[in-house]
C-alpha positions in Angstrom: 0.0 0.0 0.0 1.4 3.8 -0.9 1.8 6.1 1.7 -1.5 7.2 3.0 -2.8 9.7 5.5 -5.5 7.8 7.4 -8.1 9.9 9.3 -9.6 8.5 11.9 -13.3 9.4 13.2 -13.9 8.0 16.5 -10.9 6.9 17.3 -11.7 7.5 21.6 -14.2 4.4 21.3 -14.3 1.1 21.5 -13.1 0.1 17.7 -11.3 2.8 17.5 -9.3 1.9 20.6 -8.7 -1.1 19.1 -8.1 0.0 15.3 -5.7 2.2 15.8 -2.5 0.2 16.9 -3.5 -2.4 15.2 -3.2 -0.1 11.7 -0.9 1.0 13.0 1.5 -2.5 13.3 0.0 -3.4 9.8 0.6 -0.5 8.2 3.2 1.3 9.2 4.0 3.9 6.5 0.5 5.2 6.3 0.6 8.4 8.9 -3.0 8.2 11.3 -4.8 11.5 11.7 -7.1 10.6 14.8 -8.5 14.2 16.0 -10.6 14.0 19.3 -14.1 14.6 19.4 -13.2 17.8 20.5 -10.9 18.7 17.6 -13.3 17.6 15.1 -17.1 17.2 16.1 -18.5 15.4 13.2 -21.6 17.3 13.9 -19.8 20.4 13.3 -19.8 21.0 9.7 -17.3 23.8 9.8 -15.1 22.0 12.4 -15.5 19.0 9.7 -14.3 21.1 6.7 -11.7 22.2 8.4 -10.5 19.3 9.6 -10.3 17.3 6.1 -9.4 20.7 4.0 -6.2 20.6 6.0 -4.9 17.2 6.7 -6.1 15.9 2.8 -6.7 12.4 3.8 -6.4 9.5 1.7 -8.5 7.2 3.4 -11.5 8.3 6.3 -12.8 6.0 8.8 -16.2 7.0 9.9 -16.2 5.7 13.5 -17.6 8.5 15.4 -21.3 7.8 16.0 -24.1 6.9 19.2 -23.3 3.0 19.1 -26.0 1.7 21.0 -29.9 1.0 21.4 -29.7 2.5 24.8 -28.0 5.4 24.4 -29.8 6.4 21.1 -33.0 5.9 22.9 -31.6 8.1 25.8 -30.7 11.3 23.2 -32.6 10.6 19.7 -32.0 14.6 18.5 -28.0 13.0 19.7 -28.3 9.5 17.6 -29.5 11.7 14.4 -27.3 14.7 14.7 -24.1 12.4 14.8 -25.3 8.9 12.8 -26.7 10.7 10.0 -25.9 14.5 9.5 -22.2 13.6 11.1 -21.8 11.2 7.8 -23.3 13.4 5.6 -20.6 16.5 7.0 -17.7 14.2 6.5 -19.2 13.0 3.1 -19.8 16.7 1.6 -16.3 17.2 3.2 -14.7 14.7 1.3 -15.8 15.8 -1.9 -15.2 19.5 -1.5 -11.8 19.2 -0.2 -10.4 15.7 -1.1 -12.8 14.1 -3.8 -9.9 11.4 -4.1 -10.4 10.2 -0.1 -12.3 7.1 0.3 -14.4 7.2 2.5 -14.9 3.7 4.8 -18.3 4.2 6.6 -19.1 1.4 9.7 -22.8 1.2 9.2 -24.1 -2.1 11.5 -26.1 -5.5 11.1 -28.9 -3.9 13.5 -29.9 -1.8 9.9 -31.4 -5.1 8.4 -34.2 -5.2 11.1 -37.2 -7.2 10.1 -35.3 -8.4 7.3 -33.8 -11.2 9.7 -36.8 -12.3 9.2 -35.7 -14.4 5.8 -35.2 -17.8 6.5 -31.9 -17.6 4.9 -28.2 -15.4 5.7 -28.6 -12.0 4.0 -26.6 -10.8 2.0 -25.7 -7.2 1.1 -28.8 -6.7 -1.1 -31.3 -7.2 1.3 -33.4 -4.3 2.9 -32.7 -2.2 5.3 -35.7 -2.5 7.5 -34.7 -1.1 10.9 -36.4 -2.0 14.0 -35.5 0.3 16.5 -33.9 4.1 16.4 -30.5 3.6 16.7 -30.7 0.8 13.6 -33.0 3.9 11.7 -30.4 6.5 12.0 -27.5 3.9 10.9 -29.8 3.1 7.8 -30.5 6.5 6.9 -27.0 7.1 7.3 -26.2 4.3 5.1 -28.6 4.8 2.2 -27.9 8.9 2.2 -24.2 8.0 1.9 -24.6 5.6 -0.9 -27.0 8.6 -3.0 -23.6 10.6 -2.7 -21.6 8.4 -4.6 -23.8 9.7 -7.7 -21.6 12.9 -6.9 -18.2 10.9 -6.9 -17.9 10.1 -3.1 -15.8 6.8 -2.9 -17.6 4.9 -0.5 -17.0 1.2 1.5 -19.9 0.5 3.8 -19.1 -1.9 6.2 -22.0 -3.7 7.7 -20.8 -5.5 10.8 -22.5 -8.0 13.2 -22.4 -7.9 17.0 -18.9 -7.6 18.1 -17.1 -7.2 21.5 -14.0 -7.2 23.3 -11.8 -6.0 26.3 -13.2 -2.7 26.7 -16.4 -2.3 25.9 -19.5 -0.7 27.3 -21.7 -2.7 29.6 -24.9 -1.4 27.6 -23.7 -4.9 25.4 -24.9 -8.4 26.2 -21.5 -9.8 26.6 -19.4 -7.2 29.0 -22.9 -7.0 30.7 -22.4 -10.4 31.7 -18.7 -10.6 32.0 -18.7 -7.5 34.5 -21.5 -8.8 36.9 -19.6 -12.2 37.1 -16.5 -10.2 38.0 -18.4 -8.2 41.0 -19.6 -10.7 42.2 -16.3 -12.8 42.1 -15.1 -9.7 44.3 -17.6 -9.6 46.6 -19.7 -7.0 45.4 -22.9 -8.0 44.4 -25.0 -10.9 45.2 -24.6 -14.5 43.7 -27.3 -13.4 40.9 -27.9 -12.1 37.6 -31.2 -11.0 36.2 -31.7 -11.0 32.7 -33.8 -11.1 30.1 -35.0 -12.7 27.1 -31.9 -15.5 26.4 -33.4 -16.8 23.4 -32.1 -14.8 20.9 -29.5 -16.0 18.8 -26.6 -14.0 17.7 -23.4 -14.0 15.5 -20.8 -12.2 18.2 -17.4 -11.5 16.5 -14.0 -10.6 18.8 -13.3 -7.1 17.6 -9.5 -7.7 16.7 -11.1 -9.7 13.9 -13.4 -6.8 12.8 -10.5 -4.5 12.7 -9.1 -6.8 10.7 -11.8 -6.8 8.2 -11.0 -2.6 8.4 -7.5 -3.2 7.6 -8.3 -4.8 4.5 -10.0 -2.0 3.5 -7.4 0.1 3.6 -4.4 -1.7 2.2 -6.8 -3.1 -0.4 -8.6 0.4 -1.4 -6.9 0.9 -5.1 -8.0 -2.2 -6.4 -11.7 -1.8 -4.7 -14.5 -1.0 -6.5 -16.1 3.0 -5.7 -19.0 1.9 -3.9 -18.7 -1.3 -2.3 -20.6 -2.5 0.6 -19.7 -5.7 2.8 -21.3 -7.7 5.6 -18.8 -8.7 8.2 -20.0 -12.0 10.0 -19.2 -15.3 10.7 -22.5 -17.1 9.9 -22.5 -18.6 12.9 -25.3 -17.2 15.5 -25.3 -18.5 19.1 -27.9 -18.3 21.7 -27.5 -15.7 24.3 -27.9 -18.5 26.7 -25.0 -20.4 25.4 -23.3 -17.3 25.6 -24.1 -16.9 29.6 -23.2 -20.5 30.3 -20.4 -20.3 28.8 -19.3 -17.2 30.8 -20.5 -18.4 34.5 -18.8 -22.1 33.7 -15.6 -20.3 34.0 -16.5 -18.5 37.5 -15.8 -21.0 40.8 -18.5 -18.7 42.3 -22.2 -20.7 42.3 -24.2 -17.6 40.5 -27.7 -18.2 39.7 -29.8 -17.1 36.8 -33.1 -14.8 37.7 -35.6 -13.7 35.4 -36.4 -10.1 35.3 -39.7 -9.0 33.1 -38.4 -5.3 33.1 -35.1 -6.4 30.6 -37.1 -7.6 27.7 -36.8 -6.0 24.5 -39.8 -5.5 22.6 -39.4 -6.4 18.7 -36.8 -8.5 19.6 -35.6 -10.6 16.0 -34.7 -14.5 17.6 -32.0 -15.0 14.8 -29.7 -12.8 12.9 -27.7 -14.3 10.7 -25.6 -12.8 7.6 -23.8 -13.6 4.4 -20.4 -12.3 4.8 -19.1 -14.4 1.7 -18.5 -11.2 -0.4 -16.4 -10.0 2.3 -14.1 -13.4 1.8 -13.6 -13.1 -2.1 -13.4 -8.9 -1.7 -11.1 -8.9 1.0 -9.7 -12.1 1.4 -11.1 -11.5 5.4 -12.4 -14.4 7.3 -13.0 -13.9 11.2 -10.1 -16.7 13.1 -10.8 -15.9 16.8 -12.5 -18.5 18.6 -16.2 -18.2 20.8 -14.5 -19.3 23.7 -11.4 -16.8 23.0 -13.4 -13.7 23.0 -15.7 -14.4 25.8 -12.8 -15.4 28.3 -10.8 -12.5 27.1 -13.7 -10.2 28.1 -14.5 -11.9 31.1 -10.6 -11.6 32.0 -10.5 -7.3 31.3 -13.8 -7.4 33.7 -12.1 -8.9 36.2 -8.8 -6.3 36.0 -11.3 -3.7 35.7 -13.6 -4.2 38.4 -10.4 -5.6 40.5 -8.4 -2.2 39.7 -11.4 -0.4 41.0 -12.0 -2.1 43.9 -8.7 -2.0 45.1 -9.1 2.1 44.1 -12.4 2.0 46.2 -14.2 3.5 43.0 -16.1 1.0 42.3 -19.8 0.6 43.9 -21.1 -1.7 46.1 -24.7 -1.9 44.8 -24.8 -3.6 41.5 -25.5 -2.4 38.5 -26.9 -5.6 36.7 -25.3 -5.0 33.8 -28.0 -2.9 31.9 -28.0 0.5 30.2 -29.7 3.4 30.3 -32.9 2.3 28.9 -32.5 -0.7 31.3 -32.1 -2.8 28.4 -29.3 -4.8 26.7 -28.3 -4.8 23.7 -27.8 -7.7 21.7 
């Protein structure tokens, strides 16, 4: 790959924590632009301008954005303002200042909605039929995005499934669990977790392998066609049962399971499963971390987390449960 300058949106979150030193080892003559929110508030369309007019990027990753059910539900002017006009800024950005750039959008699985509904894996051409406010603003984001190409915006949209790692917020299923395990392992919370619905199946990807997928992107980008969207999955849903089982079999603690009405999602799809095979011929990208691998390696940052607290006496003796904002997870 030439020389690039990479900017980085989002680069404080969870991927972006992630993404960054790991372009940074695969790629280590592109030069990473990665501007706080406070240098560059996507929202900001003059702070935006700015921003790409002088740096001239290559290659932009859109990672700024609300991430989750909760916290879109929590600040919906928020969820639009940043999912969808954010894009658009960056977008009209691009092609004022550097109509060259390619711009490498992370939309999210959550935009196919009632679409899971198919019997079979979707692929990239199915419809965007969102189900709840943070998928709407991530599809309108997608979809607005993919009208500016008709205007010569270079555009990847990546469409990933659930992912987690070390690191990220409890508003997800997985951390959710993995942190209420590790207070209670510490003694601060009863021998309990409530939940909710643990029907659903879902395809849950480490995020070291989803950065991957990003990578490609990059060092691929010359050879990729202008507009190019891409699932990123494994295929492979798992119960969010399985997924709790898995996580209290590796506790010595004897934690029981409690049903709790008030953390059911309404509209909840049981199964979401994607086609990710145009991914695997585009990018040559096939996830390689295990399901055991990523839930122990969240379940072991919970612990140093809630263990580095603790021992700082930040951390609270009432539990939290593991839920978000709405009181809901997301999954």
């Amino acid at each position: 790959m030439p020389a690039s300058n990479i900017l980085i949106t989002g680069g404080g979150g969870f991927a972006g924590r992630h993404l960054i030193p790991a372009l940074n080892a695969a790629l280590p003559e592109a030069s990473l632009i990665t501007p706080s929110a406070a240098q560059m508030d996507i929202t900001n369309r003059h702070a935006v301008h700015a921003h790409i007019a002088a740096h001239g990027p290559s290659i932009c990753f859109n990672l700024a954005g609300i991430t989750s059910i909760a916290a879109a539900n929590a600040n919906p002017a928020a969820a639009w303002a940043t999912n969808l006009h954010g894009a658009l800024n960056l977008a009209d950005a691009i092609l004022t200042h550097a109509p060259n750039c390619r711009l490498i959008h992370v939309s999210s699985a959550e935009c196919y909605g009632a679409s899971f509904q198919s019997p079979t894996p979707l692929d990239e051409t199915a419809a965007l039929n969102p189900l709840n406010l943070y998928a709407a603003t991530k599809a309108a984001a997608d979809l607005a995005l993919a009208a500016r190409c008709a205007d010569g915006l270079r555009l990847i949209r990546l469409r990933p499934t659930n992912h987690t790692g070390p690191g990220q917020s409890e508003d997800f299923v997985v951390p959710a669990f993995a942190t209420q395990i590790a207070r209670i392992e510490a003694g601060l919370a009863a021998p309990q977790i409530l939940v909710g619905d643990l029907s659903p199946a879902r395809d849950i990807l480490h995020i070291a392998d989803i950065c991957q997928a990003y990578i490609a992107c990059a060092a691929l980008e010359p050879q990729l066609p202008a507009n190019l969207t891409l699932n990123l999955a494994s295929g492979n849903p798992i119960p969010i049962h399985t997924i709790l089982t898995h996580l209290l079999a590796q506790s010595p603690f004897r934690i029981t399971i409690q049903p709790d009405p008030t953390r059911l999602r309404p509209s909840n799809i049981p199964i979401t499963t994607l086609n990710a095979t145009q991914a695997c011929t585009t990018l040559g990208w096939t996830p390689t971390t295990s399901l055991h691998d990523t839930l122990n390696a969240v379940l072991a940052a919970a612990r140093r987390e809630v263990g580095e607290a603790k021992a700082s006496g930040l951390c609270p003796l009432a539990p939290h449960w593991g839920v978000g904002p709405s009181g809901r997870l997301n999954i």
